[in-house]
N, C-alpha and C positions, 0 to 999 in steps of 0.2 A: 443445407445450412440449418434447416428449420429443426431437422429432427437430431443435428448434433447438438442445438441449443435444451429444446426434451430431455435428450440424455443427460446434460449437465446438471441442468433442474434436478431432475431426476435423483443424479447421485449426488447433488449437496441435502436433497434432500432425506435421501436415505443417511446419510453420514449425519446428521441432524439428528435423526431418531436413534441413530445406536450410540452417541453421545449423551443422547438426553436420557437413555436409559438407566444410566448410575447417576438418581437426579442430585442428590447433596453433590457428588465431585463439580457436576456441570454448573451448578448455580455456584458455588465456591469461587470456578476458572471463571466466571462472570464479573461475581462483584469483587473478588480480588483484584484484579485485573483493572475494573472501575475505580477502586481504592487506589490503586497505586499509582493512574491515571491524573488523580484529583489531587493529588499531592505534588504532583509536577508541578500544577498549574498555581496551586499556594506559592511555592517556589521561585516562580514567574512575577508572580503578581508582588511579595514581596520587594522582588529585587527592584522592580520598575519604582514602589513608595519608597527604598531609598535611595536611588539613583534619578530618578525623576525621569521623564519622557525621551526616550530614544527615536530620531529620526520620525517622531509624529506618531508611534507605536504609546497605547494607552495598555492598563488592564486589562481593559473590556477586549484592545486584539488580541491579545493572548488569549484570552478564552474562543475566539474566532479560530484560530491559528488551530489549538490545540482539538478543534472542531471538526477541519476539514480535513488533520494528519489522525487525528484519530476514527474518522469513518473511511476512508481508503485504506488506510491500516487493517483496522478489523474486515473490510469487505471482501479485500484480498487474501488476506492470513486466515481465514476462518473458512469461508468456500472455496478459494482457489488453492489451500495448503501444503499442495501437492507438490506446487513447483518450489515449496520453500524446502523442501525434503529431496528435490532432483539430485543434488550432489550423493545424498543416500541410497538413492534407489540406481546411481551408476555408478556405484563404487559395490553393493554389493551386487551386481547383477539383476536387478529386479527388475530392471527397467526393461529388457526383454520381452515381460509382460505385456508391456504397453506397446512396442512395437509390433507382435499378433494382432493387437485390437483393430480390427475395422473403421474407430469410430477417430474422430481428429485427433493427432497425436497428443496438442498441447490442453486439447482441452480433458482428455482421458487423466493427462498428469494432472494436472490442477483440481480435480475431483476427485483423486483419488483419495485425497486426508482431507479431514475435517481440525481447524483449530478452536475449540470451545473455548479457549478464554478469548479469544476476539468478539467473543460477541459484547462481550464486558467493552471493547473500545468503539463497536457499534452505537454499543446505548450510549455512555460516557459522550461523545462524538455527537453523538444526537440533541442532545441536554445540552450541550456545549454551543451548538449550533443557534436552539432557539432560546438561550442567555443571550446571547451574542445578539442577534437579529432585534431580542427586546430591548438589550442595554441602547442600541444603535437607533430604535424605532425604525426600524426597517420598513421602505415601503412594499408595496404588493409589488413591484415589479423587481425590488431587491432581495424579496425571498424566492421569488423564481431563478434572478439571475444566481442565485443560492444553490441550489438544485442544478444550476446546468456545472456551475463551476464546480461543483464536488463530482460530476459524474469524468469531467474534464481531467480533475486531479487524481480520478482512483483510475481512470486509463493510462495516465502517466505513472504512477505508483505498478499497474501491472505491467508496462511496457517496460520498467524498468525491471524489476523481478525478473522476465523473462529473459532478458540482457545477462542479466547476473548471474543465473541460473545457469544457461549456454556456457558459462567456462567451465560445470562439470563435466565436459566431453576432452574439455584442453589439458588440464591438472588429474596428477596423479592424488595430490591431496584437496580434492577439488572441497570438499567441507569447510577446511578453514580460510580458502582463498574466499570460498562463498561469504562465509559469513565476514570476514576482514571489509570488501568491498559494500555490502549491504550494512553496514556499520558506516561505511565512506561516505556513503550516500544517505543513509536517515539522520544519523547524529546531526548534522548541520540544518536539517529541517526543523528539529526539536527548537530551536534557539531564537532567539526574540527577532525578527524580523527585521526592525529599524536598525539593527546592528550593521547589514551589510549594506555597504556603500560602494561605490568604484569599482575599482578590481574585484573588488571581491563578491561583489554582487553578480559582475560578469562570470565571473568563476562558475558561482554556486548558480546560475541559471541553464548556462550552454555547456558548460566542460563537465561537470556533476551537478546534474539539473535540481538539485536539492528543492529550491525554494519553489518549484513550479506545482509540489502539491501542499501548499500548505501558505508560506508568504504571500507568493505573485496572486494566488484565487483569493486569499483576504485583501491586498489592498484594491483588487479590479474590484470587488463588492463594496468594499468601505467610501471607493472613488468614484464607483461605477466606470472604471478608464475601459475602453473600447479597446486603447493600444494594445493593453495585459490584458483583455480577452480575447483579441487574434493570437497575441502572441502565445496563448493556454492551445488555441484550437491548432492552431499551425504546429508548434512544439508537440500536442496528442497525436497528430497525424502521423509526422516525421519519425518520431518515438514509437510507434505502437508498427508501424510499418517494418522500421530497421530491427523492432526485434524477431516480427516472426523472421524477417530473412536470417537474423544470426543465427537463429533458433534450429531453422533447417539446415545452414552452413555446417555447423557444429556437430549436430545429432550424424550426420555423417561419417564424423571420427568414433563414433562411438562403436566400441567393439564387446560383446559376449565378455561377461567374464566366468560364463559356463557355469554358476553355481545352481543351477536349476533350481533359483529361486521366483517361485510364484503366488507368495503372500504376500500382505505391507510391509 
């Protein structure tokens, strides 16, 4: 296990340097990426000064919210990018490739792309985190419980990827199925938090676990609730489990499509 984690290092790291090589485009995909991040959160924040507090949600959580969806986001899409490209690499046969490899399947895929404007939602995400943390006066035990909860959300965030990813084995047009469901699932994270209530909270927790990288980890931090921090750790277990099994379920349909293709 040790030396398939090496490997990974490894190749996010090498995909890091040959990114960073064309350095205007890579710092461009960076702060554009940031820019367009920071404009959501105007966005946000306006709407809460004219509607006024939802369900206990301020300003200041959206800047939290938009914190902990934008460094899972970029953590995943930037070093793991590989599996956001699965529908492509088995629909044109590439993925063959990766079935020779020796080395873990899922992790061979997810290193295989580098996405440099995530790093833009790293930083953005990061900024956003210790705004948040200052506006809130966080204590030292709330900027730790910070750090376990964002490690919590970006396991859910990649157990969910891999989830989504597994129906390019099932679909002929597996690209737009992919991105239709990964739409299904972020679009509703992006959105003010206090808005969901009832059902619909039940919805967007367990049915499309929406809120569980982004709402549920800001209000366990903002509340410190113990409840929504089992419920983080229990949900990452369950989540991250079910996908390597769908993952290897699925990869079993997958069949050659012989183009003896062995590039990206």
């Amino acid at each position: 296990m040790l030396k398939e984690i090496k490997f990974a290092l490894y190749s996010i790291r090498k995909n890091i340097q040959s990114s960073a090589e064309l350095r205007t485009s890579f710092l461009m995909n960076v702060i554009g990426m940031a820019i367009n991040n920071t404009a959501f959160i105007f966005l946000w924040v306006f709407f809460i000064k004219s509607v006024g507090i939802i369900g206990g949600w301020t300003a200041a959580d959206i800047i939290g919210l938009q914190g902990f969806l934008a460094v899972s986001y970029g953590l995943i899409l930037s070093g793991a990018n590989g599996l956001r490209r699965l529908p492509e690499y088995v629909s044109s046969g590439a993925f063959d490739r990766f079935m020779l490899s020796p080395k873990n399947l899922i992790l061979r895929i997810a290193t295989s792309s580098f996405g440099a404007s995530a790093i833009g939602d790293i930083v953005f995400g990061m900024i956003c985190l210790v705004v948040y943390c200052f506006l809130i006066q966080a204590s030292i035990f709330q900027i730790f419980l910070a750090i376990i909860l964002l490690i919590l959300a970006t396991i859910i965030f990649l157990s969910l990827i891999i989830i989504i990813g597994s129906i390019s084995f099932l679909f002929t047009d597996a690209g737009a199925v992919y991105d239709g469901m990964f739409e299904l699932f972020f679009t509703p994270a992006l959105f003010h938090g206090g808005a969901f209530q009832g059902v619909m909270r039940f919805v967007f927790t367990f049915i499309i676990p929406s809120l569980l990288i982004g709402t549920i980890p800001l209000e366990a931090l903002k509340d410190i609730s113990i409840e929504k921090i089992i419920l983080l750790v229990i949900m990452a277990i369950i989540l991250f489990t079910f996908s390597i099994f769908t993952f290897n379920r699925s990869v079993r349909k997958y069949e050659s499509s012989s183009f003896m293709t062995f590039g990206n």
